[in-house]
C-alpha positions in Angstrom: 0.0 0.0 0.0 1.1 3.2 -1.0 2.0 5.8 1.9 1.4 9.4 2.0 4.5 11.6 1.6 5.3 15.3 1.4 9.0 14.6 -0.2 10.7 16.7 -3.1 11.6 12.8 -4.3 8.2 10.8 -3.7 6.9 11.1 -7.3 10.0 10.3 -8.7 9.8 6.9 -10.8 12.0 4.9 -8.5 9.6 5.6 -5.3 6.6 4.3 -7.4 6.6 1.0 -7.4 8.5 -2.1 -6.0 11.6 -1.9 -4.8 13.0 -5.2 -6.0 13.4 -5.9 -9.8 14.2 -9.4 -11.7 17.3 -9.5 -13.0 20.2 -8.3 -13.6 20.8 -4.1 -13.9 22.8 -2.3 -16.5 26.0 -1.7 -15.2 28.6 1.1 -16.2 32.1 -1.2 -17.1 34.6 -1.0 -14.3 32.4 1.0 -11.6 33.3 0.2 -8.1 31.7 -3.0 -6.8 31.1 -3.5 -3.1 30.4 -6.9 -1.5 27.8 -7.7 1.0 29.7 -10.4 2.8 28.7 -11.0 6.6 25.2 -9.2 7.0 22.1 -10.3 6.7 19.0 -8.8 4.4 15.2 -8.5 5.0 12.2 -7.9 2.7 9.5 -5.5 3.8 7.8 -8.4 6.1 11.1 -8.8 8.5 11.9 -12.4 6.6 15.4 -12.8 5.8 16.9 -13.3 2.9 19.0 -16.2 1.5 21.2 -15.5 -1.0 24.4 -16.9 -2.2 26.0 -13.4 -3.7 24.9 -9.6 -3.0 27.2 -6.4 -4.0 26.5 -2.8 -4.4 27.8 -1.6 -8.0 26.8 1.9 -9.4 23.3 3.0 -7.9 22.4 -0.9 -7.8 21.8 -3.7 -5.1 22.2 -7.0 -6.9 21.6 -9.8 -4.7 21.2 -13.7 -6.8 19.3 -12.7 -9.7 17.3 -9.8 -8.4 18.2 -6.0 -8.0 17.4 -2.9 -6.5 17.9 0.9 -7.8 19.1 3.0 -5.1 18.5 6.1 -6.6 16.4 8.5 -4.7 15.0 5.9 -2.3 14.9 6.9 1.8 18.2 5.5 3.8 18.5 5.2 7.7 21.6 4.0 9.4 20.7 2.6 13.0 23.4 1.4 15.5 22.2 -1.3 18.0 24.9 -1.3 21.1 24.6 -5.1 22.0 27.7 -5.5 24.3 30.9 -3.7 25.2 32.5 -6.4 22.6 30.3 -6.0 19.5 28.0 -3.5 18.2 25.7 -4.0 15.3 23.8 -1.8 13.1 21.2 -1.7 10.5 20.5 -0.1 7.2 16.3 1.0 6.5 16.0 1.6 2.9 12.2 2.4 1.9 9.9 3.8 -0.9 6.3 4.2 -1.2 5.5 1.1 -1.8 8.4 -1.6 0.1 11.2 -1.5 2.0 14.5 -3.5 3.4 17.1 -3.6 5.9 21.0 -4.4 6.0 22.0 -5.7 9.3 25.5 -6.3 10.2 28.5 -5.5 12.7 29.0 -1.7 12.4 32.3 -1.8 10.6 30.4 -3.7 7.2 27.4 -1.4 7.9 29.2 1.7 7.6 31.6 0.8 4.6 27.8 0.1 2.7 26.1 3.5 4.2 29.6 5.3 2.5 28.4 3.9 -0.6 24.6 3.7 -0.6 24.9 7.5 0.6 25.3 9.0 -2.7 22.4 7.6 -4.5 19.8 7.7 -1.5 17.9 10.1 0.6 18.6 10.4 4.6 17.0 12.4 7.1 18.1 13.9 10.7 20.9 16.6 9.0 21.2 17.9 12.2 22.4 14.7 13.3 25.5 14.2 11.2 26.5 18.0 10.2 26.7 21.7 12.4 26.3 24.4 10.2 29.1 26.8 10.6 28.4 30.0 8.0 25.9 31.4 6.0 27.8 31.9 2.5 24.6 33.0 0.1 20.9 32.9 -0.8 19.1 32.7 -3.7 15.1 32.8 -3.8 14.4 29.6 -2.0 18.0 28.0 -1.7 20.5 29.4 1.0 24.5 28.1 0.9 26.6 27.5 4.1 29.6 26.2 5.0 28.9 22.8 7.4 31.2 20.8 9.3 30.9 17.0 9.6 30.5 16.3 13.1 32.2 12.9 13.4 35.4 13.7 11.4 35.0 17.1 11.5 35.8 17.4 8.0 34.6 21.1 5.8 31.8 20.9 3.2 29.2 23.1 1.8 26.0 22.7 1.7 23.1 24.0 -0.2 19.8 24.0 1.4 16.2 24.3 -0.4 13.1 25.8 1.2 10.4 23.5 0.1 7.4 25.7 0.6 9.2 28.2 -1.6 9.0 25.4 -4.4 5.6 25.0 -4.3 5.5 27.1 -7.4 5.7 25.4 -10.0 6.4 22.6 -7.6 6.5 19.7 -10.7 8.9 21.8 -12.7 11.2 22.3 -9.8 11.2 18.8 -8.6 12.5 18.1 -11.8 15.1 20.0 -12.3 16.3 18.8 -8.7 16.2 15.0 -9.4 18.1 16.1 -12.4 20.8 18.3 -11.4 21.4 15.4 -8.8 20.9 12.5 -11.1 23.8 13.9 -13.1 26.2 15.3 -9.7 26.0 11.7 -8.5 28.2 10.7 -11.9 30.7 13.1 -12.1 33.8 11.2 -10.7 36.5 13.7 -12.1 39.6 15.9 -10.5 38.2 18.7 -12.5 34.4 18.9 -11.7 32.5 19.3 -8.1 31.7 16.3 -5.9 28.7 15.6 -4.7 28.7 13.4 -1.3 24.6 13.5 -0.3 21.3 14.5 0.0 19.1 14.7 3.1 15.7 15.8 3.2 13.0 16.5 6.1 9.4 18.3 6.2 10.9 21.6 5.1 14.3 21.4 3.5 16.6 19.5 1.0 20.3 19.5 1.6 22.4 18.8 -0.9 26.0 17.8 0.5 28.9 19.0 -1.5 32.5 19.2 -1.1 34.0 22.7 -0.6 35.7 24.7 -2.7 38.5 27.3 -1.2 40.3 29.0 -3.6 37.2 31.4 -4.8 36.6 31.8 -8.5 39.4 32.1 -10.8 38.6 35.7 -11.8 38.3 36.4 -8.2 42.0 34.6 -7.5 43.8 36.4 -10.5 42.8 39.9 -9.3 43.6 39.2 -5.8 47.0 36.8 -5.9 48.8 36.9 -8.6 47.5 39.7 -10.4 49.5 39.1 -13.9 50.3 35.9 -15.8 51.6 34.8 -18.7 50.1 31.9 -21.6 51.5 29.2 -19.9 49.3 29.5 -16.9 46.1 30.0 -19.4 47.4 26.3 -21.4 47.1 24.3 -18.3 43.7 26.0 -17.4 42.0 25.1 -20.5 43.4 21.7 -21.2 42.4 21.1 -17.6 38.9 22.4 -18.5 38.8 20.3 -21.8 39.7 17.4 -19.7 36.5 18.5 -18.1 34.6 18.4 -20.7 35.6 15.1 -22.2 34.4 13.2 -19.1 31.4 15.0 -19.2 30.7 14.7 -22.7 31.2 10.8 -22.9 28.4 10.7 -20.5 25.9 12.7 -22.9 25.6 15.4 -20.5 25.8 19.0 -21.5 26.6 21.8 -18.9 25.3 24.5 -20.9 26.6 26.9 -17.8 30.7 27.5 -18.5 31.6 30.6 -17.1 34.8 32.7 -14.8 32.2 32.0 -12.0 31.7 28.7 -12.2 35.5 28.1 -12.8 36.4 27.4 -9.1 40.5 26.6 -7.3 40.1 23.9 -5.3 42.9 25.8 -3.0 43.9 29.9 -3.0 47.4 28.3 -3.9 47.4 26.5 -6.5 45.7 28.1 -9.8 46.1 24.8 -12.0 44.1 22.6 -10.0 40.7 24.5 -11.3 36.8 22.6 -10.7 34.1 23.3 -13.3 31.1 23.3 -10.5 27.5 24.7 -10.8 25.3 22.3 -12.9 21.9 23.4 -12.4 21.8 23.8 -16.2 23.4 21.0 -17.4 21.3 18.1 -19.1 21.4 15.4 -21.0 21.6 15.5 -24.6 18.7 15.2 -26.6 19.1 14.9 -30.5 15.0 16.0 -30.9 16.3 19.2 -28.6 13.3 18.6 -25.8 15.1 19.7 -23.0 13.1 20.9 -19.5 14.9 24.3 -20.3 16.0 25.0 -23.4 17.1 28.1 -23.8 19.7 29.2 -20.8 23.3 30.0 -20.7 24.8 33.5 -19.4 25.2 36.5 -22.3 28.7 37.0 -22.8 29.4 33.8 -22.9 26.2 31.7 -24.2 26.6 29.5 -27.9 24.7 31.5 -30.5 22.8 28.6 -31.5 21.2 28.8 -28.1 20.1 32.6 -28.8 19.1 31.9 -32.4 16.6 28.6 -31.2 18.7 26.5 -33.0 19.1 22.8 -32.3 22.4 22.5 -30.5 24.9 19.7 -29.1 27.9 19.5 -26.5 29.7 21.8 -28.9 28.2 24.9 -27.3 30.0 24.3 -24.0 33.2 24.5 -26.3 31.9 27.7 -27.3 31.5 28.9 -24.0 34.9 27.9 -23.1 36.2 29.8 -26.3 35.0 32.5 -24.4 36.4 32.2 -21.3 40.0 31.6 -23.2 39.4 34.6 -25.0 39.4 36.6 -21.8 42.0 35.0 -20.1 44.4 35.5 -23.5 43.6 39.2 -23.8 42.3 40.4 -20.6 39.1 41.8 -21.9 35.6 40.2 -22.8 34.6 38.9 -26.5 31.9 40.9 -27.1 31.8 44.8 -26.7 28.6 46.6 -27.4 27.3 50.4 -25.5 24.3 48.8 -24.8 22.7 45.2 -23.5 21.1 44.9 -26.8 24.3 45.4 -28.9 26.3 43.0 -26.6 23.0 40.8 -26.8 23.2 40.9 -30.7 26.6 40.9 -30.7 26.5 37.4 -29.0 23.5 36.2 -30.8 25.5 36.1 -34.5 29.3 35.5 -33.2 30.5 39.2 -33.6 33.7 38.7 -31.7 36.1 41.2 -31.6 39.0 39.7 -33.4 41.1 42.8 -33.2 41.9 41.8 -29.5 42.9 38.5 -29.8 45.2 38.8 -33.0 46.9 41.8 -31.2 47.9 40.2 -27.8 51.1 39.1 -27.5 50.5 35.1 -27.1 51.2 32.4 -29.8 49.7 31.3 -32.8 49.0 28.1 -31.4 46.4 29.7 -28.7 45.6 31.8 -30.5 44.6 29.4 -33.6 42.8 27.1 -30.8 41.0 30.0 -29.6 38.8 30.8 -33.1 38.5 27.1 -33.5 36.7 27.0 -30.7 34.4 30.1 -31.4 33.8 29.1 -34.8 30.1 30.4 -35.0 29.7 27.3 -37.4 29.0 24.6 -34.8 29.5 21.7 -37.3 33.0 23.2 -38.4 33.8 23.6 -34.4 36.4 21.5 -32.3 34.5 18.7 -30.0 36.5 18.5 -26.7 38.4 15.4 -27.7 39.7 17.3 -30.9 40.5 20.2 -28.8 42.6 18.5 -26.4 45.0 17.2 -28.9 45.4 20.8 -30.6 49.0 21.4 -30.9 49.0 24.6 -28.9 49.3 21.7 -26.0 52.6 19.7 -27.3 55.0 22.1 -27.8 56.9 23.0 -24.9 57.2 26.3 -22.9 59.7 27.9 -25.2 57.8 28.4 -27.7 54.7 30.1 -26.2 54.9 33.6 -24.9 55.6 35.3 -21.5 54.3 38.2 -22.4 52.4 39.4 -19.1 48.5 39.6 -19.3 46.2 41.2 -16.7 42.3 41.3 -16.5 40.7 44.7 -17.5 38.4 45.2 -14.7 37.0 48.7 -16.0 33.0 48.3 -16.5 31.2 49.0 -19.4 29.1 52.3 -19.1 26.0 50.6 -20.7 22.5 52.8 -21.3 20.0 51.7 -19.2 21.5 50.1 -16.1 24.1 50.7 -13.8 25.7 47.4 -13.9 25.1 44.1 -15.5 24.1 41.3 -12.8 27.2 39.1 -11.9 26.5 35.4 -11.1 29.0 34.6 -8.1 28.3 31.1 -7.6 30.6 28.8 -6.6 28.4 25.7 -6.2 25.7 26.1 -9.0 22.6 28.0 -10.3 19.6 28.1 -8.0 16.3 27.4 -9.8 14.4 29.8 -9.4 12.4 31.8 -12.1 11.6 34.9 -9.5 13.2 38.0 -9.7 16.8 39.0 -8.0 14.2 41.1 -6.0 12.7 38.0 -3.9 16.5 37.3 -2.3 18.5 40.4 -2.1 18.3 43.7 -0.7 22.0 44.6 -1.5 22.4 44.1 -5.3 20.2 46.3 -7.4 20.7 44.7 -10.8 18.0 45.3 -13.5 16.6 42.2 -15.6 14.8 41.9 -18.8 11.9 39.4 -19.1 12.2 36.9 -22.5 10.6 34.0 -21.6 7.4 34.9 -24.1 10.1 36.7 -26.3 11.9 35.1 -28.7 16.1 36.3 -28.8 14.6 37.7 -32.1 11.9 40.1 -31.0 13.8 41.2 -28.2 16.7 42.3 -30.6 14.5 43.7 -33.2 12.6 45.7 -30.4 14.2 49.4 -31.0 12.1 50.5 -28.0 14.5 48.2 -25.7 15.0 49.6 -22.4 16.4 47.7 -20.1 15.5 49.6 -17.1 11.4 49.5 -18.1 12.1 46.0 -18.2 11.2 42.8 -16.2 13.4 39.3 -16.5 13.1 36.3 -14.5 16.4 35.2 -13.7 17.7 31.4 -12.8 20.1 32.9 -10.4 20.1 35.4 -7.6 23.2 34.1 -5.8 24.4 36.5 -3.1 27.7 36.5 -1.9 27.5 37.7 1.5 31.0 38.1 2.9 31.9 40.4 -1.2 30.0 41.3 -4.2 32.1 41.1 -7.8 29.3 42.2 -9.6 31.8 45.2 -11.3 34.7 43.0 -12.5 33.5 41.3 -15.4 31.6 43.3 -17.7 28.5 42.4 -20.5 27.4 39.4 -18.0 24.1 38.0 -17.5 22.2 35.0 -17.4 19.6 34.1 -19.8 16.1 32.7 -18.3 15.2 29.2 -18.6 12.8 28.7 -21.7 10.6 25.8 -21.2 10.6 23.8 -23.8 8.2 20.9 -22.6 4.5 21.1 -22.1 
């Protein structure tokens, strides 16, 4: 019998039905497999289990010829303190419909709650992290830095106000389930880690590692000021490396941006995280994605902004764009207006004149137009990029010429400065105005989600100040605001693109 509940997760497919499946489940080729040797498994009615073999592998419990999905299902570890000498404990998976439990000495317990943690749903936060500082809000997500309590290791953690979801409460969900369905993949030195998710009667928190270094714009400015090509070679191929893990997986990120470029540590530069995919998606060659059109201007593919069917190619694009800054210090597209720089990014209009003038090689600088080829089928994928020259030849023959970010904002008509996404983790949801979460940042947004790029550019009336946009972000950086350092910046609304 089905019970009631009021979780984020209890539609989702894997909490409507059975628990146990026949079979055997498709399994990703060389995933980590954990064994189940030495505990003991029950069904929903308390009888136990016989079984000859049982492992966890991917989001999967096989046990004999039967499985279970993980994913999204509710987890509850339980200690039992028998005797001074042994102490056993017990795992409570459940859904809507059926349940389980894992029951062994604590040691095997725990090494399967490390794994099954990733995949599942706890409860009782409070229990297992003590929030330490409040880092940034958005409309109905707030950011803090946590402490473990029982290794008193750092995370951060980003923590949903479910009554503030209640809007649009189906399209929310899921874009939740699948911003977390793809975190729980990523398995890369380059890309944020996500460790869990808890939820109770009011909140989700989503459990992810910490990054210290601050965004690489943000680290440039403030450490080491000026750097040279060599410096920007290892960042990209880093990135690319990025993007090749992601891309094997089908999964666009649709998001690639200075802010979401994140150090891992203040001290080393090189050892750079692509973090934030509340965009990202899977892709689809028919195009029907939950949000179609999103990106940040400045830095968005202009297939996006012309409605175009597009493909991983436009997070090459976006990277283009972030190498174009870093080789010449300023941004790619200019304009004394939103709408010019809006155009200007629309069709490509790059200015050139910038990139062949600064003193780096013709390697990077080759790699760089390849990359913002505004011909997407004549563009490099990530796993041509990666073996462009510009990354075999050795440091002698690239320059050391100093570069040095132009922080001088654009005086644009309209506004006094564009909005500036500082998000470290990534973009919160929400389709409300920056209004609804800050008091401190007075940033003016346009409103094209029943516009079309088209109208909005052809619109000679365009003021952006007479003007309402929803954004997908309102991340607030409590403790410093960048929102002058990088001009022409702002995120695009989501565009539904599904009934």
């Amino acid at each position: 019998m089905r019970q009631k509940s009021d979780s984020c997760f209890s539609s989702h497919t894997n909490r409507l039905d059975t628990l146990w499946k026949k079979g055997y489940p498709q399994i990703q080729y060389g995933s980590q497999l954990v064994t189940l040797n030495g505990v003991k498994i029950k069904d929903g009615q308390k009888n136990i289990l016989q079984f000859k073999f049982a492992y966890l592998q991917n989001k999967y419990l096989v046990v004999d010829q039967k499985f279970v999905n993980l994913e999204n299902i509710q987890m509850k570890k339980v200690i039992l303190q028998q005797n001074q000498q042994q102490s056993m404990a017990f795992l409570k998976f459940n859904n809507n419909f059926d349940s389980f439990e894992i029951i062994g000495s604590v040691h095997l317990v725990n090494e399967i709650y490390n794994y099954c943690k990733l995949y599942t749903i706890q409860d009782n936060f409070e229990n297992y992290y003590q929030i330490m500082q409040l880092m940034g809000r958005g409309s109905f997500a707030k950011v803090f830095k946590i402490k473990q309590i029982e290794n008193q290791k750092i995370y951060a953690v980003k923590i949903f106000n479910k009554m503030k979801m209640k809007e649009n409460e189906e399209e929310n969900q899921k874009s939740l389930w699948k911003e977390v369905h793809i975190m729980r993949q990523m398995n890369h030195k380059h890309i944020i880690k996500l460790r869990e998710v808890y939820e109770d009667n009011y909140k989700v928190y989503v459990v992810i590692d910490l990054l210290n270094g601050g965004d690489l714009i943000s680290h440039i400015e403030k450490q080491i000021k000026v750097y040279d090509e060599s410096l920007v070679r290892k960042l990209v191929y880093n990135l690319l490396d990025a993007l090749v893990y992601i891309h094997e997986r089908k999964i666009i990120h649709r998001d690639i941006k200075p802010e979401n470029l994140i150090l891992k540590e203040e001290n080393d530069i090189s050892n750079i995280v692509l973090a934030d995919f509340g965009l990202a998606d899977y892709y689809q060659k028919d195009a029907q994605y939950l949000f179609k059109r999103c990106g940040s201007l400045g830095y968005v593919a202009p297939e996006i902004l012309q409605d175009k069917h597009y493909d991983f190619k436009v997070d090459i694009y976006s990277l283009g764009i972030v190498m174009f800054l870093l080789l010449t210090g300023e941004q790619a597209f200019k304009g004394s207006s939103t709408q010019e720089v809006l155009q200007n990014n629309t069709y490509g209009k790059i200015d050139d004149y910038k990139l062949e003038s600064c003193h780096v090689s013709q390697d990077a600088k080759n790699l760089c137009r390849q990359m913002l080829n505004i011909n997407s089928n004549q563009r490099l994928t990530a796993e041509a990029a990666i073996k462009h020259p510009w990354f075999k030849v050795d440091n002698n023959n690239i320059s050391l010429h100093a570069i040095s970010i132009n922080r001088i904002p654009q005086n644009l008509k309209g506004q006094k400065e564009f909005l500036f996404s500082n998000t470290p983790l990534w973009v919160n949801k929400s389709l409300r105005s920056i209004g609804d979460s800050s008091e401190n940042l007075a940033a003016i947004t346009i409103n094209v989600r029943d516009k079309t790029i088209q109208e909005i550019l052809d619109n000679h009336n365009f003021k952006l100040d007479s003007t309402v946009y929803d954004l997908e972000d309102d991340y607030v950086d409590e403790q410093e605001s960048i929102s002058i350092r990088i001009e022409n910046h702002k995120l695009l609304v989501k565009q539904r693109s599904l009934p």
